[in-house]
PyMOL commands that place a pseudoatom at each C-alpha (Angstrom):
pseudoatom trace, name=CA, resn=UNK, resi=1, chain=A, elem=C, hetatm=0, pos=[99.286, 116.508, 85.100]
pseudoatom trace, name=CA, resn=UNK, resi=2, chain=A, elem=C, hetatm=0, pos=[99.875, 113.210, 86.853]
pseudoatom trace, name=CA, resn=UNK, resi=3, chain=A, elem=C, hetatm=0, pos=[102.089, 113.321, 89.386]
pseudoatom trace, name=CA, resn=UNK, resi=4, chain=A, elem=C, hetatm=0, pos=[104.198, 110.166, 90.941]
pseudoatom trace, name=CA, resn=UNK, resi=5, chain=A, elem=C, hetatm=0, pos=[105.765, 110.308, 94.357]
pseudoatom trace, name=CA, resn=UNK, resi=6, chain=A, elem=C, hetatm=0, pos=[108.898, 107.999, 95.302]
pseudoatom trace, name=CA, resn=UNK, resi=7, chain=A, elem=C, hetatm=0, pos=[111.927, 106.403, 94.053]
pseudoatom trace, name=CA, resn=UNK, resi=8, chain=A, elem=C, hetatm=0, pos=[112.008, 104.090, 90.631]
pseudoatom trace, name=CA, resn=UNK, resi=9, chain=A, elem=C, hetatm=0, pos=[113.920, 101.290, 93.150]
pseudoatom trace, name=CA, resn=UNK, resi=10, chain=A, elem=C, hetatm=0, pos=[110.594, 101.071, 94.977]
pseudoatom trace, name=CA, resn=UNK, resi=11, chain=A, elem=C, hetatm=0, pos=[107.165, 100.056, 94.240]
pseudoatom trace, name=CA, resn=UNK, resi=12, chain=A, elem=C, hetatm=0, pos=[106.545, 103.570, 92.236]
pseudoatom trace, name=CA, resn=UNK, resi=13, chain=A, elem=C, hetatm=0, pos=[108.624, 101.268, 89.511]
pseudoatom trace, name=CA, resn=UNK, resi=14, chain=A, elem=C, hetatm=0, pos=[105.551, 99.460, 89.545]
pseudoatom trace, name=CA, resn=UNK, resi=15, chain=A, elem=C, hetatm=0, pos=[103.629, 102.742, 88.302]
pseudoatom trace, name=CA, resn=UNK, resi=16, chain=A, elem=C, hetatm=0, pos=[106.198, 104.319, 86.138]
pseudoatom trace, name=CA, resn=UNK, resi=17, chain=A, elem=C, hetatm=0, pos=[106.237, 100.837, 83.915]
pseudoatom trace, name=CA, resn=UNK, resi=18, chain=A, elem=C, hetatm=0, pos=[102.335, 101.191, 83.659]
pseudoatom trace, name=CA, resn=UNK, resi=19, chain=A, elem=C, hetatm=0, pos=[102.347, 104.562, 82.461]
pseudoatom trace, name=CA, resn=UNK, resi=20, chain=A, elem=C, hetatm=0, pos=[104.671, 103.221, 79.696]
pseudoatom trace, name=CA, resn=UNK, resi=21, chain=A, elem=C, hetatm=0, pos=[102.133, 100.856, 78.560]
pseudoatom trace, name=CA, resn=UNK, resi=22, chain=A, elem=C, hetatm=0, pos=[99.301, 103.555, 79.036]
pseudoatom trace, name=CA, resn=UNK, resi=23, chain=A, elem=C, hetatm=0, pos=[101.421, 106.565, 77.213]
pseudoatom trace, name=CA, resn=UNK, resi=24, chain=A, elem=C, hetatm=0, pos=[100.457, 108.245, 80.622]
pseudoatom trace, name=CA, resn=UNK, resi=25, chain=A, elem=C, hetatm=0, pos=[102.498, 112.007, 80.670]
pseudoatom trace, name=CA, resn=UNK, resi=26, chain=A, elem=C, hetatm=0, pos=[103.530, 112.162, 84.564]
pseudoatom trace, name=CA, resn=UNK, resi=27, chain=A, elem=C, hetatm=0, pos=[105.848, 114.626, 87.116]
pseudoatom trace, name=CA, resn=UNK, resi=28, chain=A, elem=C, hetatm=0, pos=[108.305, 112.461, 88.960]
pseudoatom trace, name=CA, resn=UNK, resi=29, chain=A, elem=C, hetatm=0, pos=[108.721, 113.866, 92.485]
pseudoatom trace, name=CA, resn=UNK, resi=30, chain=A, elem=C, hetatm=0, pos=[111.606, 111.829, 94.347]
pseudoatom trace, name=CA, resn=UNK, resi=31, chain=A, elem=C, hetatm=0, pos=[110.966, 110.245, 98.022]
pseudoatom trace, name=CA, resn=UNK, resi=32, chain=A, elem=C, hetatm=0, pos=[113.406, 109.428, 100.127]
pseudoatom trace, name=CA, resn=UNK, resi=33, chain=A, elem=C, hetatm=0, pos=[112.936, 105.864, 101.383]
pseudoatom trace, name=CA, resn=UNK, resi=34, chain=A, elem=C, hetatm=0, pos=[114.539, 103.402, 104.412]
pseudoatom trace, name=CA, resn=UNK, resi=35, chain=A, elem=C, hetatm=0, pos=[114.933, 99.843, 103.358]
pseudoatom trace, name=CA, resn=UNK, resi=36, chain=A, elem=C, hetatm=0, pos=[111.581, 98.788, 104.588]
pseudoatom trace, name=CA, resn=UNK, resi=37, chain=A, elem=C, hetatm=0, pos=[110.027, 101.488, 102.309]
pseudoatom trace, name=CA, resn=UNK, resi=38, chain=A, elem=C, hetatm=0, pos=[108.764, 103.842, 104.329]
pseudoatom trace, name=CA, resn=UNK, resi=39, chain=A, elem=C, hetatm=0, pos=[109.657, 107.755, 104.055]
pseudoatom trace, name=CA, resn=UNK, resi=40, chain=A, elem=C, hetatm=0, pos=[111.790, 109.862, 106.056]
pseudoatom trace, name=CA, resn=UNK, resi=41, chain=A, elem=C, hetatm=0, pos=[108.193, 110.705, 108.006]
pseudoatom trace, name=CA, resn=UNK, resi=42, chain=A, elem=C, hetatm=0, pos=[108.364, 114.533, 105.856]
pseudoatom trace, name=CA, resn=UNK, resi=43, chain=A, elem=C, hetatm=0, pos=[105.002, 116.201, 107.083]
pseudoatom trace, name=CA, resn=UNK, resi=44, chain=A, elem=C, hetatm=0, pos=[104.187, 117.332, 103.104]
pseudoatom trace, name=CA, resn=UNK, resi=45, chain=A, elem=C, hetatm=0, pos=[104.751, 113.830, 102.397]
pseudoatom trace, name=CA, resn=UNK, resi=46, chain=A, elem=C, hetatm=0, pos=[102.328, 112.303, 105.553]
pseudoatom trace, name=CA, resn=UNK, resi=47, chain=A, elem=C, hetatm=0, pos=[99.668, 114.739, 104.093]
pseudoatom trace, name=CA, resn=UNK, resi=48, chain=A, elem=C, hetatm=0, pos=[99.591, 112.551, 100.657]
pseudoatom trace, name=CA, resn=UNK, resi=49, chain=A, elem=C, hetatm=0, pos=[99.809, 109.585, 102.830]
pseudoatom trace, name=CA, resn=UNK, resi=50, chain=A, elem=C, hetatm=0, pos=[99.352, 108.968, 106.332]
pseudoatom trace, name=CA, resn=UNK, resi=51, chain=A, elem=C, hetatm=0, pos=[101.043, 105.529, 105.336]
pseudoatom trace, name=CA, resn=UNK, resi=52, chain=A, elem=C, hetatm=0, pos=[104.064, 107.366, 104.493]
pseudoatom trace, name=CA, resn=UNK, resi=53, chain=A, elem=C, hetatm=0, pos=[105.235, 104.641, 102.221]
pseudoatom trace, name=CA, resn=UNK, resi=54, chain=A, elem=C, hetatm=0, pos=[105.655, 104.924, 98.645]
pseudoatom trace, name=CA, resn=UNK, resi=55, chain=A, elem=C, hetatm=0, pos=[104.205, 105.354, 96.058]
pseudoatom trace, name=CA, resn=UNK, resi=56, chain=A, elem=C, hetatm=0, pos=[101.615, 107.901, 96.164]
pseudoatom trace, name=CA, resn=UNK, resi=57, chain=A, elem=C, hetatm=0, pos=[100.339, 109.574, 93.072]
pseudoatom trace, name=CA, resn=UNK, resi=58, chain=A, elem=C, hetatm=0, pos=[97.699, 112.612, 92.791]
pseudoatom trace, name=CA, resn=UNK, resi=59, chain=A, elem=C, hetatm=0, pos=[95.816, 112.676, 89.479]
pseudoatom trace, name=CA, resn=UNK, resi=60, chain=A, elem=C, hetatm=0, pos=[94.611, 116.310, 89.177]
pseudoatom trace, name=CA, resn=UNK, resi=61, chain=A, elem=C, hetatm=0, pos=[93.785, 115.994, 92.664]
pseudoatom trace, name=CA, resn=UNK, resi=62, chain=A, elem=C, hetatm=0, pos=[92.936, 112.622, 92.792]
pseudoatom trace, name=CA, resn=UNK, resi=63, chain=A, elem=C, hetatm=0, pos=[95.303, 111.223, 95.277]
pseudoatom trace, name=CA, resn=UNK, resi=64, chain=A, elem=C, hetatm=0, pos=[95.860, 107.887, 95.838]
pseudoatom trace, name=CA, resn=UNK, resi=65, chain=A, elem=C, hetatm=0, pos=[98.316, 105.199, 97.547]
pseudoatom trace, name=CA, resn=UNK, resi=66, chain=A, elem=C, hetatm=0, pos=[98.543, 101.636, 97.226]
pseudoatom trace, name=CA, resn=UNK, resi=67, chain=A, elem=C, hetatm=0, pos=[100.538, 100.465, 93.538]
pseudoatom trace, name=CA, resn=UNK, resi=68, chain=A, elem=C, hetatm=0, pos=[98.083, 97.898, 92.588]
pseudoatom trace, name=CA, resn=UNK, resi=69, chain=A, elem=C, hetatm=0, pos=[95.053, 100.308, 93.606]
pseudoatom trace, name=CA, resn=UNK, resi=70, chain=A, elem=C, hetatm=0, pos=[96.677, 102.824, 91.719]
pseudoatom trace, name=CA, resn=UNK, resi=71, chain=A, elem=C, hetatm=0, pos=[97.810, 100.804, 88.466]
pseudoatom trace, name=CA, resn=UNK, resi=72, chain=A, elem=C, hetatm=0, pos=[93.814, 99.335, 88.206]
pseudoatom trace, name=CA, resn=UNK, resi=73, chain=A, elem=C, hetatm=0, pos=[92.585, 103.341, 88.290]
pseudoatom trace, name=CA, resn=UNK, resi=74, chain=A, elem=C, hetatm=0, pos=[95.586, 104.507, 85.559]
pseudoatom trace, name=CA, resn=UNK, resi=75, chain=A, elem=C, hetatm=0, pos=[94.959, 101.713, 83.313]
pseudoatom trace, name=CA, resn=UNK, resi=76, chain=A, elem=C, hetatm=0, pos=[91.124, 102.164, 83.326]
pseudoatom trace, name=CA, resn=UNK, resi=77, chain=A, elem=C, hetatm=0, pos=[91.142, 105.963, 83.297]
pseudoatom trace, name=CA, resn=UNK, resi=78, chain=A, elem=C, hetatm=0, pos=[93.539, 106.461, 80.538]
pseudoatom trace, name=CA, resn=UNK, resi=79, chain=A, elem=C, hetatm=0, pos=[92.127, 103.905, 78.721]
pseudoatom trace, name=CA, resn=UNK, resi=80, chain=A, elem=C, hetatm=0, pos=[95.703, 101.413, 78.619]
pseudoatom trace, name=CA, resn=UNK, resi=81, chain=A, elem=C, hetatm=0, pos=[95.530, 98.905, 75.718]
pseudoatom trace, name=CA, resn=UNK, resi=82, chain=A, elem=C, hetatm=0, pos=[95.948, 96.049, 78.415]
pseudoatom trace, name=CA, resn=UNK, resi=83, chain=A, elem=C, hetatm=0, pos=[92.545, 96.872, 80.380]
pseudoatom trace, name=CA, resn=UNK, resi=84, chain=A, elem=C, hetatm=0, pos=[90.276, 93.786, 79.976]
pseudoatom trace, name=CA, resn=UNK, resi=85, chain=A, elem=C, hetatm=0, pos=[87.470, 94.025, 76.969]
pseudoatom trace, name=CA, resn=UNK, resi=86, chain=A, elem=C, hetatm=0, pos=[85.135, 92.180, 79.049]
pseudoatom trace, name=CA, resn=UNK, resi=87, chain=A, elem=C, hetatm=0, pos=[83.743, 91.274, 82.178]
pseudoatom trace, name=CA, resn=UNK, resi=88, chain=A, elem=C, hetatm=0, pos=[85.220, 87.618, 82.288]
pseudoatom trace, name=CA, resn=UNK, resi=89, chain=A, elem=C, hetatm=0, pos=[88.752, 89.424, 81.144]
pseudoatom trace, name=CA, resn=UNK, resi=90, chain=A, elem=C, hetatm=0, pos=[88.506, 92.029, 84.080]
pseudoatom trace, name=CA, resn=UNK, resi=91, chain=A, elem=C, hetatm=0, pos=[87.369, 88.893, 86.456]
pseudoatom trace, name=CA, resn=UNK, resi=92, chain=A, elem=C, hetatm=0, pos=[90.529, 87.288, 85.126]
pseudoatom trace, name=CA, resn=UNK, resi=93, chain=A, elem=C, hetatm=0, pos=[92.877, 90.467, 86.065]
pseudoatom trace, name=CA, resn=UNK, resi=94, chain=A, elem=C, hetatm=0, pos=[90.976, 90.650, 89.608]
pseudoatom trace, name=CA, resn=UNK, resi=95, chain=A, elem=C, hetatm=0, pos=[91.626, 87.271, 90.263]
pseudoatom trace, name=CA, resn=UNK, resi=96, chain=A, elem=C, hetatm=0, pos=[95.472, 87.458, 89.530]
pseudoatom trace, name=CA, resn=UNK, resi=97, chain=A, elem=C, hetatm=0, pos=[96.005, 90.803, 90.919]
pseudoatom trace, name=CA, resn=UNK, resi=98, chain=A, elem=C, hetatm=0, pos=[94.578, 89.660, 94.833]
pseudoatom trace, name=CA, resn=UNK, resi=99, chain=A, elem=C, hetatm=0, pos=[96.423, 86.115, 94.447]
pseudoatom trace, name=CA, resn=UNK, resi=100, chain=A, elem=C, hetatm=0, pos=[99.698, 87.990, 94.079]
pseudoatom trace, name=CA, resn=UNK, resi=101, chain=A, elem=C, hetatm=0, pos=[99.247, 90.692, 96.183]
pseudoatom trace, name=CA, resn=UNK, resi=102, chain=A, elem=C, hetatm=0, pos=[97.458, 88.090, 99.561]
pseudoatom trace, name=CA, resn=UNK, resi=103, chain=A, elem=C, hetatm=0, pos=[99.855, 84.795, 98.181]
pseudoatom trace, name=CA, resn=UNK, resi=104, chain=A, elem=C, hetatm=0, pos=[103.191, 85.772, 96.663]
pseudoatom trace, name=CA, resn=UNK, resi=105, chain=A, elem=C, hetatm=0, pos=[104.355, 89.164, 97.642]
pseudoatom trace, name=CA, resn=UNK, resi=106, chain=A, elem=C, hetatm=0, pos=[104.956, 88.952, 101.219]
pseudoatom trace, name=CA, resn=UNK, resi=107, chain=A, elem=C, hetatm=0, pos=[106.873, 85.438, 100.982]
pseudoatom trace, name=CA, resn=UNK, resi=108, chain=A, elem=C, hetatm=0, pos=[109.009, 86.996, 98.209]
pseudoatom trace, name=CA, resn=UNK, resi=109, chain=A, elem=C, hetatm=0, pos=[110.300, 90.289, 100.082]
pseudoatom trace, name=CA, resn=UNK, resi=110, chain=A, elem=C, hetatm=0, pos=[110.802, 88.135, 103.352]
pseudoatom trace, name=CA, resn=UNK, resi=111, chain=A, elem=C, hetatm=0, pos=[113.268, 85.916, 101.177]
pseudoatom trace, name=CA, resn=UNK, resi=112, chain=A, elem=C, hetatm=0, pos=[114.836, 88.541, 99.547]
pseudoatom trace, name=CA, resn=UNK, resi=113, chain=A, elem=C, hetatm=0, pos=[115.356, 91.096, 102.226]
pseudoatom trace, name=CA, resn=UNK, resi=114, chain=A, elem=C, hetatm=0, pos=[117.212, 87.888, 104.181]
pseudoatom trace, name=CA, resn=UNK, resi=115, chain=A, elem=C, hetatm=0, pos=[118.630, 86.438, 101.225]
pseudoatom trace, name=CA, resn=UNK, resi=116, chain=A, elem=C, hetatm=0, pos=[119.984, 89.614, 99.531]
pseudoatom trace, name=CA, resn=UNK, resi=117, chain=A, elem=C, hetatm=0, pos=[118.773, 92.649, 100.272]
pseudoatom trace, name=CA, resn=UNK, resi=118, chain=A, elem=C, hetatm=0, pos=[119.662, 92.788, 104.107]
pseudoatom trace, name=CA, resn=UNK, resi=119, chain=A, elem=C, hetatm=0, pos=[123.310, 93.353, 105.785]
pseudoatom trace, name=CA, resn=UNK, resi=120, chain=A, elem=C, hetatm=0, pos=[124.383, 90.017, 106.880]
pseudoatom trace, name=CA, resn=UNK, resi=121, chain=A, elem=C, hetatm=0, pos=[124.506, 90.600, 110.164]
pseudoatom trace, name=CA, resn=UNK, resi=122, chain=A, elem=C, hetatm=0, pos=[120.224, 91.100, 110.389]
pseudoatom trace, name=CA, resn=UNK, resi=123, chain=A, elem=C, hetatm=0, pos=[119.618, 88.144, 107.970]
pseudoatom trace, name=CA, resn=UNK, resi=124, chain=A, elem=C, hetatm=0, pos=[117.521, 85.354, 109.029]
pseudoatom trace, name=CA, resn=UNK, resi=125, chain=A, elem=C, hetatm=0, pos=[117.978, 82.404, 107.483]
pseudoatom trace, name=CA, resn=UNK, resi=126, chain=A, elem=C, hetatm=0, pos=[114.999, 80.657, 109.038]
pseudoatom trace, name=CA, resn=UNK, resi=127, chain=A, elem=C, hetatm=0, pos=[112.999, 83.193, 107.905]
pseudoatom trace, name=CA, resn=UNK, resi=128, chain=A, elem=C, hetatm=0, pos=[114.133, 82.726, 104.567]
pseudoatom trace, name=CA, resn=UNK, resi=129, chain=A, elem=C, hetatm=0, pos=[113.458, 79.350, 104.393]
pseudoatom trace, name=CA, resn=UNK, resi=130, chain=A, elem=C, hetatm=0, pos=[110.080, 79.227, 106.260]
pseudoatom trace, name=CA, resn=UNK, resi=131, chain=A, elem=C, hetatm=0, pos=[109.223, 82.175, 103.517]
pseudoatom trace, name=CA, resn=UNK, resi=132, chain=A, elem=C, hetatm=0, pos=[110.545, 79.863, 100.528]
pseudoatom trace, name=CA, resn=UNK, resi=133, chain=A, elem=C, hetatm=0, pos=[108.874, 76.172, 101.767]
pseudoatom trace, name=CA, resn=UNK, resi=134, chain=A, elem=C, hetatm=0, pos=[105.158, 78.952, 101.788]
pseudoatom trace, name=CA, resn=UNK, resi=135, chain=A, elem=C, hetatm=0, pos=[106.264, 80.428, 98.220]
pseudoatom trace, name=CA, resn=UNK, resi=136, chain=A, elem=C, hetatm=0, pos=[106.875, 77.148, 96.182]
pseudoatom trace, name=CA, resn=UNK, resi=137, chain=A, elem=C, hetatm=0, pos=[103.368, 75.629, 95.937]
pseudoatom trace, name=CA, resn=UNK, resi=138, chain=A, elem=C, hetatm=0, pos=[101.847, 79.197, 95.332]
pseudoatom trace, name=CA, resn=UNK, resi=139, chain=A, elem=C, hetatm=0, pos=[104.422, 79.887, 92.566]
pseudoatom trace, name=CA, resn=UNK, resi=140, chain=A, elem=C, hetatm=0, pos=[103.659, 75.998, 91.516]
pseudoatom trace, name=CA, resn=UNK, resi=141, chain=A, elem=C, hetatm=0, pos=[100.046, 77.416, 90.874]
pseudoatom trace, name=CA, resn=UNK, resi=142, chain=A, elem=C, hetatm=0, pos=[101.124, 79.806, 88.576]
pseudoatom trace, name=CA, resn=UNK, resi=143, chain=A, elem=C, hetatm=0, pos=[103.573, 77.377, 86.596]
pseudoatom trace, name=CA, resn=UNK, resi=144, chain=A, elem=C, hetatm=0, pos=[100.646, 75.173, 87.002]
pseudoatom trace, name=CA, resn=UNK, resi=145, chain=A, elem=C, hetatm=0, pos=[98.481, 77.389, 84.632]
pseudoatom trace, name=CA, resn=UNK, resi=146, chain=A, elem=C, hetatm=0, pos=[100.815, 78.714, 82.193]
pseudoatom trace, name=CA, resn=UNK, resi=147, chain=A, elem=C, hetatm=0, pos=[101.286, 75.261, 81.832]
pseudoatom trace, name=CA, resn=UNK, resi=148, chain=A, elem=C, hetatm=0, pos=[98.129, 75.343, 80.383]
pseudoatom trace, name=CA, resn=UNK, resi=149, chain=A, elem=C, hetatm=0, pos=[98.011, 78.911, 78.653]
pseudoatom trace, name=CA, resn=UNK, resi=150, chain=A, elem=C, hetatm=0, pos=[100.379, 81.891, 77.202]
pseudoatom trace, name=CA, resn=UNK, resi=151, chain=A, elem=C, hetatm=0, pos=[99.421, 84.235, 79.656]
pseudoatom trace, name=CA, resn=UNK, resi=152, chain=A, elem=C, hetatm=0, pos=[97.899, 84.668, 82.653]
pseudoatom trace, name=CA, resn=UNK, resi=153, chain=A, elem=C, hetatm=0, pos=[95.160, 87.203, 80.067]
pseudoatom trace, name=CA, resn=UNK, resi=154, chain=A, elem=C, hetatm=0, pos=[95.223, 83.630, 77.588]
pseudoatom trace, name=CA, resn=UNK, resi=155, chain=A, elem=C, hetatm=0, pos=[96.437, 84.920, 74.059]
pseudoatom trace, name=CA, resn=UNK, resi=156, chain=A, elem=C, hetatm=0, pos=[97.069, 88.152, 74.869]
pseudoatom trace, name=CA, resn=UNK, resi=157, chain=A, elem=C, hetatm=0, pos=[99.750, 89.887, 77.432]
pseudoatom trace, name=CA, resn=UNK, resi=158, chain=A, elem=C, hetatm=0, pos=[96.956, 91.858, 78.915]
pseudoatom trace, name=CA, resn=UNK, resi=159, chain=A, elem=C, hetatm=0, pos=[96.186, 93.646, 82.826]
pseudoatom trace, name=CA, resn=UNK, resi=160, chain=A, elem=C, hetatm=0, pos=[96.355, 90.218, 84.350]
pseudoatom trace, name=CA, resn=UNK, resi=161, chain=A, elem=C, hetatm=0, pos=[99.847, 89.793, 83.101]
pseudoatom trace, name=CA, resn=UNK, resi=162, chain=A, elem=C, hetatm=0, pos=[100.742, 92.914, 83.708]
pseudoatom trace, name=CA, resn=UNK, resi=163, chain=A, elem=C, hetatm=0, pos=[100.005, 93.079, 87.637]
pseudoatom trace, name=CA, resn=UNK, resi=164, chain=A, elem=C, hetatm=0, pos=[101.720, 89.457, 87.755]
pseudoatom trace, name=CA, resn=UNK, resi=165, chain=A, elem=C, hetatm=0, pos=[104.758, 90.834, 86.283]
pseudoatom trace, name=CA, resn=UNK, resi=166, chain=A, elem=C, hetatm=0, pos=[105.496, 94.223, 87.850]
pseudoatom trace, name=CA, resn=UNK, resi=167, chain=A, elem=C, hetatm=0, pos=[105.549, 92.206, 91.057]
pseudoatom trace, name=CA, resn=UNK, resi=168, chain=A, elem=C, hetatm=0, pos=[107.331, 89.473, 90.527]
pseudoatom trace, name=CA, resn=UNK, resi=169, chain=A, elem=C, hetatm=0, pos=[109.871, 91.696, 88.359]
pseudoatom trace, name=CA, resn=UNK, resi=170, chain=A, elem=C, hetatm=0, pos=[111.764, 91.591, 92.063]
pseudoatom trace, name=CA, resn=UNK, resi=171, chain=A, elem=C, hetatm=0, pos=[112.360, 88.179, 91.509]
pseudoatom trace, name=CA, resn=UNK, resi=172, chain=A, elem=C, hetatm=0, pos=[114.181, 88.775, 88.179]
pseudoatom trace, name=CA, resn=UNK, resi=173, chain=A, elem=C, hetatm=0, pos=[115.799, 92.027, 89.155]
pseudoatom trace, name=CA, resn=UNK, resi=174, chain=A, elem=C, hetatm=0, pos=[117.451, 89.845, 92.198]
pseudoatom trace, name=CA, resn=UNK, resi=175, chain=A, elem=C, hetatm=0, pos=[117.936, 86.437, 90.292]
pseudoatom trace, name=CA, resn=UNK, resi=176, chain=A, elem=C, hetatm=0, pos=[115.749, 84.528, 92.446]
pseudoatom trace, name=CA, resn=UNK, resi=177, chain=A, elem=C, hetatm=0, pos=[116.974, 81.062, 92.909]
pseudoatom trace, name=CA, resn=UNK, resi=178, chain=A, elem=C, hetatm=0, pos=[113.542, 79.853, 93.104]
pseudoatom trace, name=CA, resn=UNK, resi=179, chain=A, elem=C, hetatm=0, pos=[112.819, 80.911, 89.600]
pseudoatom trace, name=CA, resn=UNK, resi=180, chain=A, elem=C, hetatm=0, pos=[114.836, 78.344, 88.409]
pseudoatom trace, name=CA, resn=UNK, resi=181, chain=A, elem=C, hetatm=0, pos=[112.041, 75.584, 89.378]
pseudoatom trace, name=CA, resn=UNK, resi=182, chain=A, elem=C, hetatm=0, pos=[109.704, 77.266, 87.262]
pseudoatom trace, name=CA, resn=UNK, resi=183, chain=A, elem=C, hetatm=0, pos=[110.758, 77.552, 83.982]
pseudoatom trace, name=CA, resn=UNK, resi=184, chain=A, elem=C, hetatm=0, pos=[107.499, 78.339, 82.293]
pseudoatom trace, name=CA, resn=UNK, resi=185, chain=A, elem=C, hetatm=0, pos=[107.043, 80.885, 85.104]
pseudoatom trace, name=CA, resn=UNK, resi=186, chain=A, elem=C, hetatm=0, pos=[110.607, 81.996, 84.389]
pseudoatom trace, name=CA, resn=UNK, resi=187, chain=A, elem=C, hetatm=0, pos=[110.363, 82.209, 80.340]
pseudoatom trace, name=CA, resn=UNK, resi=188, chain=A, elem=C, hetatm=0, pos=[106.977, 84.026, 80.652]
pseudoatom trace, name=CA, resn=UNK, resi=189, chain=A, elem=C, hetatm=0, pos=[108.800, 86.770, 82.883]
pseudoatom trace, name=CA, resn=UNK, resi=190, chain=A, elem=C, hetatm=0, pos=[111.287, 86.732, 80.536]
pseudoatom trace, name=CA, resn=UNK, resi=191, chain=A, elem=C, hetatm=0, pos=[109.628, 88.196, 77.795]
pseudoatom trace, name=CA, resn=UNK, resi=192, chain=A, elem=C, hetatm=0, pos=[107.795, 90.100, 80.413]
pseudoatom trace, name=CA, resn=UNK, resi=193, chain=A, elem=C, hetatm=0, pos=[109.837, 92.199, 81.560]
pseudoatom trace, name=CA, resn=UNK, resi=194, chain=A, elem=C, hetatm=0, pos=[111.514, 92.505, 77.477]
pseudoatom trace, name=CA, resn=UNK, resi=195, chain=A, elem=C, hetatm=0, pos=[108.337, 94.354, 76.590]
pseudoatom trace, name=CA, resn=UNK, resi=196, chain=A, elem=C, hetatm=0, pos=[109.318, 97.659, 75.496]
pseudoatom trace, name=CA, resn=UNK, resi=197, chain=A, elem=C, hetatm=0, pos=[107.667, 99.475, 78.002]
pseudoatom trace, name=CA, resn=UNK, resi=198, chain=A, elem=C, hetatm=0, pos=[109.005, 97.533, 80.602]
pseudoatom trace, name=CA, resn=UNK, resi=199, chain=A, elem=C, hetatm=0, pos=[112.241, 98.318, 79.266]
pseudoatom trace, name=CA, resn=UNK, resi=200, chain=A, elem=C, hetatm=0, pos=[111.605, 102.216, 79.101]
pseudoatom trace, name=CA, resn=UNK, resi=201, chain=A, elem=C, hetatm=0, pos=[110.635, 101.785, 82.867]
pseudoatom trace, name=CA, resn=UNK, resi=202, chain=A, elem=C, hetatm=0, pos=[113.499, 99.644, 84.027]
pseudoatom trace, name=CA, resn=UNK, resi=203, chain=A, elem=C, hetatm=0, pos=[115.880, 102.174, 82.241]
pseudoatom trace, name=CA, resn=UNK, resi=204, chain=A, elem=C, hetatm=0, pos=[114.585, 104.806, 85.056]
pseudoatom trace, name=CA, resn=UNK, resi=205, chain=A, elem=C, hetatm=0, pos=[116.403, 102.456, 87.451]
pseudoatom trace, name=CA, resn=UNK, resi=206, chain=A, elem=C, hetatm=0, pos=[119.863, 103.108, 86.895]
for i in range(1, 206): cmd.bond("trace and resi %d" % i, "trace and resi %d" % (i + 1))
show_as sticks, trace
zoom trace
């Protein structure tokens, strides 16, 4: 059986919520994480992943690290309703998945670890604001295209949506300010993260 290594307040929330979507059977094992997501350094745990971040998952030996890396080999394995029919759909989901994880990521943990998620005492507020001025126009793209389509998959929520949204789910899990400049952005993550699955996932959470 699957199993998923590290806490649902991390990126394995990222996983579980796929294996929702999938109908993917997995064994949670809990990780102990510090705020910048990286384990307690447990040797068993350095053996999965010389990272030693989270999450980690090993498929019937099959391990692997990395969420998105891991999310693209579920959903494609296990055959998950959202994997793209054809080429130009899988191009699409490509193409979305590397423009959040190189463009928007990054910029959106440095404002929320020194916007919320940081004591107030380490906070930068430079940092925070250099981070937001480089997020805008890349979140501007996105608003830009939904703009011009339902989803970032066109008709259908499909992978493309789906790696968009278990990203940017931070954002809505913290109330990002910022969100509130894009409301086509905002109403598409809306009903994202409303999906059913989503909500299973999110419930693992509390």
């Amino acid at each position: 059986m699957l199993k998923l290594y590290g806490q649902y307040r991390s990126r394995a929330f990222r996983v579980a919520w796929l294996c929702k979507e999938a109908n993917i059977p997995y064994e949670h094992h809990n990780v102990t994480i510090n705020v910048e997501g990286a384990t307690a350094k447990a040797p068993w745990y350095a053996a999965l992943n010389p990272n030693q971040r989270v999450p980690t998952i090993d498929d019937d030996g099959v391990v692997m690290w990395e969420s998105a890396a891991i999310n693209l080999y579920l959903a494609e394995k296990y055959k998950c309703p959202l994997w793209p029919k054809d080429i130009a759909g899988k191009a699409r989901m490509l193409q979305w998945t590397f423009y959040i994880a190189n463009d928007i990521e990054q910029p959106m943990i440095t404002v929320m670890r020194h916007r919320n998620m940081l004591p107030p005492e380490q906070r930068n507020a430079k940092l925070a604001d250099d981070a937001e001025q480089q997020l805008t126009p890349r979140m501007q793209v996105m608003e830009d295209y939904l703009a011009k389509n339902r989803n970032f998959d066109g008709d259908a929520w499909g992978m493309a949506d789906f790696m968009v949204a278990s990203v940017t789910y931070s954002m809505w899990i913290n109330k990002f300010a910022l969100l509130g400049k894009f409301p086509k952005f905002k109403v598409w993550l809306d009903a994202s993260v409303s999906r059913p699955a989503a909500q299973e996932a999110r419930k693992l959470r509390e």
